[in-house]
C-alpha positions in Angstrom: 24.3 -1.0 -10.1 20.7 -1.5 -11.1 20.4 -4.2 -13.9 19.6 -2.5 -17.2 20.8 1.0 -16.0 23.7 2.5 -18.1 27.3 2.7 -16.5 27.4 6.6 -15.8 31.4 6.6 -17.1 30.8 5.3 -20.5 27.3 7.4 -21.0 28.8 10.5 -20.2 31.9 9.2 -22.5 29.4 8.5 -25.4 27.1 11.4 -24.7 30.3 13.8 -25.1 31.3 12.3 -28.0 27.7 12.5 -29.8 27.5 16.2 -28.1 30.9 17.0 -30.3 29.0 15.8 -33.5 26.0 16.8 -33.2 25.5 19.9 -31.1 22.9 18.3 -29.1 22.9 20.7 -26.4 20.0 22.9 -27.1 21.6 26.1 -26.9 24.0 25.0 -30.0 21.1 23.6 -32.2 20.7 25.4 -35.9 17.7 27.7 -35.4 14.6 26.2 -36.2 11.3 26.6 -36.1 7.6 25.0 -36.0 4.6 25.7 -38.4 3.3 28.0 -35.4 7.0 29.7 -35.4 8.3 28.6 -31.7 11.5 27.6 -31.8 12.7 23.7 -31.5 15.3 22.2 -29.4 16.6 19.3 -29.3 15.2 17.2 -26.1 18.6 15.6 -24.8 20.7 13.1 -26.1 17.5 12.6 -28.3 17.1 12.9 -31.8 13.7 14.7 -31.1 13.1 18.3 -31.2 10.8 20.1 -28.9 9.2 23.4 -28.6 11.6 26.2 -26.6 8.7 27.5 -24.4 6.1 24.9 -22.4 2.3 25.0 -21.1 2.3 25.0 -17.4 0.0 22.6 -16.4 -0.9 24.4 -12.6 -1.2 27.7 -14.0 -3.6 26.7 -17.6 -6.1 24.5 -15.0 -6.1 26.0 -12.1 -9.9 25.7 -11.4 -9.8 29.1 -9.1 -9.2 30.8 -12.6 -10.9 29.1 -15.2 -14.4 27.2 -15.8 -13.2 24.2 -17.5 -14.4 24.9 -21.1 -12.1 28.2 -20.9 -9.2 25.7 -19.3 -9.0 23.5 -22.3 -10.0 26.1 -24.8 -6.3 27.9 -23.7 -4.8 24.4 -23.6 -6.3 23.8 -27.1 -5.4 26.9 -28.1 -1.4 27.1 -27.0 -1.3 23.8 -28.6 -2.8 25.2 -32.0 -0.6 28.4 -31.6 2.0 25.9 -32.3 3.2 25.4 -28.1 4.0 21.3 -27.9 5.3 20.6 -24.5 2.8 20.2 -22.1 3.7 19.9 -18.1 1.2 18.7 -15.7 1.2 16.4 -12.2 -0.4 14.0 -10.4 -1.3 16.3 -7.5 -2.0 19.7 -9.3 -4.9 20.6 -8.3 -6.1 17.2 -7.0 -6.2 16.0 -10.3 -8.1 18.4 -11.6 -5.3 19.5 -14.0 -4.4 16.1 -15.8 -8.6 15.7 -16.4 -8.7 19.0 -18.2 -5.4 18.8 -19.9 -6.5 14.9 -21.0 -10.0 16.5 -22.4 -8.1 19.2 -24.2 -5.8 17.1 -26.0 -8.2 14.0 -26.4 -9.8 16.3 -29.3 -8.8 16.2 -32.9 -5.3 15.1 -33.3 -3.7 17.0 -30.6 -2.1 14.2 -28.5 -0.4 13.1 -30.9 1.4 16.7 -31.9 2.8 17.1 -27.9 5.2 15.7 -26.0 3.5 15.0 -22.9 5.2 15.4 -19.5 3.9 14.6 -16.3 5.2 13.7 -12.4 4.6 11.1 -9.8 4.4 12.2 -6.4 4.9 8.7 -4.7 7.8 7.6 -3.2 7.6 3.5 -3.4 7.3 2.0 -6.2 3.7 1.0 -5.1 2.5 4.5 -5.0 4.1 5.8 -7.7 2.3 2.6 -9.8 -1.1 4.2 -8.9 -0.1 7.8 -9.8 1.1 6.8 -13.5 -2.1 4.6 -13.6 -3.9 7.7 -12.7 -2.6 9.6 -14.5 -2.9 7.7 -17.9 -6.6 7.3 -17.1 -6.8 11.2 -16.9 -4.8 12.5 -19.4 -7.0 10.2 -21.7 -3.6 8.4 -23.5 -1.7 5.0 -23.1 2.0 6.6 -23.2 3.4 9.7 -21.3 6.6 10.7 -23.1 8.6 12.1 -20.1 7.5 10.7 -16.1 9.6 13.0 -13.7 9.7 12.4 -10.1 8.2 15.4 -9.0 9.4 17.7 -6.3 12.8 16.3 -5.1 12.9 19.1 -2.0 14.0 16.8 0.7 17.8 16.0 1.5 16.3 12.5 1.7 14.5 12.4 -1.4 17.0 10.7 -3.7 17.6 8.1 -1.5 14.0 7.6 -0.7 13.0 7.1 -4.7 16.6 4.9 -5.4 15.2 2.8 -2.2 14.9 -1.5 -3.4 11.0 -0.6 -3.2 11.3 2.5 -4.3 9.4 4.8 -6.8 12.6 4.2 -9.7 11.8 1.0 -9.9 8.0 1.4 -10.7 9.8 4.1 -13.6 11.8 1.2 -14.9 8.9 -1.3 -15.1 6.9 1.9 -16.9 10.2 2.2 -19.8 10.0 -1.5 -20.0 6.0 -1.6 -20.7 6.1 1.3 -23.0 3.8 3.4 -21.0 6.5 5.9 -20.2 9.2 7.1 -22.8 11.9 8.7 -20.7 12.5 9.8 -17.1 13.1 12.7 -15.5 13.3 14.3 -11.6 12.0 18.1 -10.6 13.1 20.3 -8.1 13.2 23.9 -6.6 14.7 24.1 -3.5 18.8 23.5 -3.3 21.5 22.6 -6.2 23.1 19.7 -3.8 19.9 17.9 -3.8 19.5 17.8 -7.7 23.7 16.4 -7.7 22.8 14.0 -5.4 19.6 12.2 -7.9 21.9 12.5 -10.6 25.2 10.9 -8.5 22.6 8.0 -8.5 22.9 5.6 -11.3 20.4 6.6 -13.8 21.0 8.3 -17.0 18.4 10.9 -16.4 16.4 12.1 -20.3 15.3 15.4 -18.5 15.4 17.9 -15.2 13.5 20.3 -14.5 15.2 23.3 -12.3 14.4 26.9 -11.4 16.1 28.8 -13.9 15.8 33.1 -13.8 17.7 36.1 -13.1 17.9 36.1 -9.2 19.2 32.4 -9.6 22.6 32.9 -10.9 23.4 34.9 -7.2 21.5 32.6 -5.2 21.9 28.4 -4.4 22.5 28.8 -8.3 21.3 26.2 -10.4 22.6 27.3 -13.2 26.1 27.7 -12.0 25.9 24.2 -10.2 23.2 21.8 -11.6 23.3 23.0 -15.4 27.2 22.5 -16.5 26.5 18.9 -15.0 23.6 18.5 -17.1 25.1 20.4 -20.6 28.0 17.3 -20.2 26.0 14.6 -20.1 23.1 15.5 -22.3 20.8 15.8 -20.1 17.2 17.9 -21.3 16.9 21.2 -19.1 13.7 22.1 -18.3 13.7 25.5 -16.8 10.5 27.1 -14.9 9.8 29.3 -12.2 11.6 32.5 -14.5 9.6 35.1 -13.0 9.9 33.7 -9.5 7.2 31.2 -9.0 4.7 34.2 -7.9 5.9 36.9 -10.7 8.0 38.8 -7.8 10.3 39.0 -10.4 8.7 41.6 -12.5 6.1 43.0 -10.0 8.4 43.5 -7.4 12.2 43.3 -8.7 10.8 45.7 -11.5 12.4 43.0 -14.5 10.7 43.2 -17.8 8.9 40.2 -18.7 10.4 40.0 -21.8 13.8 40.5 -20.5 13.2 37.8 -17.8 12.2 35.0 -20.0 15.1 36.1 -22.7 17.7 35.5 -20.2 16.6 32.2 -19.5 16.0 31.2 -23.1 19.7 32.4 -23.8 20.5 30.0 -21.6 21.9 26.3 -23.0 18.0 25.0 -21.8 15.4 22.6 -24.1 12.4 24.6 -22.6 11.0 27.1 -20.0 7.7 25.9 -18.2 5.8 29.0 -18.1 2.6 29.5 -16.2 0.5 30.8 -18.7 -3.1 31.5 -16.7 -4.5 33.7 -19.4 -5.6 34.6 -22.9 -3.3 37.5 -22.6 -0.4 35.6 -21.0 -0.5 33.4 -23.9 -0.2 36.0 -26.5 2.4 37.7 -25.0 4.4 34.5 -24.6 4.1 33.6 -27.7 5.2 37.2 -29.1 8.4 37.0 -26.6 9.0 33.6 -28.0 8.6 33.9 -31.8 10.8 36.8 -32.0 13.3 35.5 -29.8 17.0 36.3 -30.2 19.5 35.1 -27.6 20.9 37.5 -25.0 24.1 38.8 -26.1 27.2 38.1 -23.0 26.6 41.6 -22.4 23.3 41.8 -22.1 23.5 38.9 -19.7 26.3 40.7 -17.7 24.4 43.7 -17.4 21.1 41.9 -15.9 22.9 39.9 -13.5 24.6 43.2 -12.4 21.4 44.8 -12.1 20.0 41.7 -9.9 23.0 41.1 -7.6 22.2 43.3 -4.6 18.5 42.0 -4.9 18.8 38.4 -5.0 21.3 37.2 -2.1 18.5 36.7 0.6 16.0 34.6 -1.3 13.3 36.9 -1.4 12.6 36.3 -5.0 13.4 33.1 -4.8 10.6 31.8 -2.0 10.3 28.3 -3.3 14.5 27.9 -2.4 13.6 29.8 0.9 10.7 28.4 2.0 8.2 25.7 2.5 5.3 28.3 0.7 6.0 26.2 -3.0 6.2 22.4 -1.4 2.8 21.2 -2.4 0.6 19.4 0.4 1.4 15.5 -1.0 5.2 15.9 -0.2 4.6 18.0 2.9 2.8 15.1 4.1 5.1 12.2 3.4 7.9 14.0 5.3 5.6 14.8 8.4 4.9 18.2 7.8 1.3 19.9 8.3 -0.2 21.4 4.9 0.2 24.7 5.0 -1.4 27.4 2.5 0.7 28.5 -0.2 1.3 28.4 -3.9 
């Protein structure tokens, strides 16, 4: 055990308890709302509360889309619209995206209304040093509130970042310094890799998971990695709900609005949504401001619908395939870059 780090027995003892008095699992929090009428959750074992629906930080500065004054007028804007959570990474986009997200919030007082979340690509503790100093000097702001190691794809990953010289040290320091509030790990492509990070001992704040309605039939998260999570307080951060490439509803013929309810209805504390447009935006925002959870039967009747569809990963190409393992991890485990999302 790692000095400092939290026996995982009496966390999970004490996180049940505080679960049974305060219904800090998101899906059990009293509805609530912001001034800009998104929903708030409650952000893990946390007493903060965070908006239900995210900024994807690939999709709002992906420089093939957007000159960089329309980038961070949608950033400024889904953050005036009342969206708080903002996602971004060291690698998107070369960097590109933390620079435009940093300019967008560095104006008026809009830092200060988000919880910012980034990731570290690195794997030892030396790289993953330079990445949060990187991305602090991008994102224009002394403190990230969530650092998640980004991309844990690799049967070897956990043990890789949990190595004496590995990248969870250079997290600890971070906690200890102040420049990082809380810790989290992403990851798209198999449930037994997410168990394995979080059989290591770290009380995780936050992961983030592919969460959507091919899912549930498929290397499920949600049936594997989210009851784990939901019983020791652990934030879920969903994303990829319309399939990482919007298969989902251009090819599997789901509404959008029916694709992001189901997730929402689910016990998460956001959904990471790529939102690469004006009109994206506003149609999130509709979806989410007059959100009203999924009855059991409306769930049961989607999931039927999906079955036959979802068993071969077609929808689901980032469980499937190397096409959503960005170039930085392809490389540390010896693979060439391909092209792909």
């Amino acid at each position: 055990m790692n000095a400092g780090i939290p026996d995982r027995r009496e966390f999970i003892q004490t996180g049940i308890a505080g679960l049974a008095v305060s219904g800090a699992v998101a899906g059990a929090e009293p509805p609530s709302v912001n001034a800009g009428r998104i929903p708030m959750r409650r952000f893990g074992n946390t007493q903060e509360m965070v908006t239900a629906i995210a900024l994807g930080g690939h999709a709002s500065t992906n420089p093939k889309l957007f000159a960089e004054k329309d980038s961070v007028k949608l950033i400024q804007r889904a953050v005036d619209e009342g969206i708080t959570f903002m996602d971004n990474c060291w690698d998107y986009h070369d960097g590109v995206a933390e620079e435009r997200m940093g300019q967008a919030l560095a104006a008026g007082d809009r830092r200060d209304k988000c919880f910012l979340m980034t990731k570290v690509c690195g794997r030892t503790a030396k790289d993953a040093q330079q990445h949060l100093e990187d991305s602090l000097k991008r994102l224009k702001t002394d403190r990230i509130d969530l650092w998640q190691f980004h991309e844990i794809v690799y049967d070897n990953d956990p043990d890789w970042v949990f190595k004496v010289d590995g990248a969870i040290q250079a997290g600890l320091k971070a906690i200890k310094d102040g420049k990082v509030r809380y810790l989290g790990f992403t990851g798209h492509k198999d449930p037994s890799i997410h168990l394995a990070m979080l059989s290591k001992p770290y009380e995780w704040s936050a992961v983030q998971m592919p969460l959507n309605v091919m899912d549930v039939h498929f290397r499920s998260f949600q049936n594997k990695v989210l009851p784990e999570l939901k019983l020791r307080g652990i934030a879920v951060l969903g994303m990829k709900s319309l399939g990482g490439n919007g298969s989902i509803v251009k090819k599997a013929g789901i509404a959008v609005e029916d694709a992001l309810r189901y997730v929402l209805s689910l016990p998460i504390t956001t959904l990471v949504s790529g939102i690469d447009s004006e009109q994206v935006l506003d149609q999130n925002l509709k979806i989410v401001r007059d959100f009203k959870p999924m009855t059991e039967a409306e769930k049961t009747a989607i999931e039927q619908r999906t079955a036959s569809m979802a068993g071969d990963g077609r929808y689901e190409l980032f469980k499937s395939s190397k096409q959503f393992v960005g170039p930085v991890h392809r490389k540390q485990h010896g693979f060439d870059i391909l092209e792909g999302p």
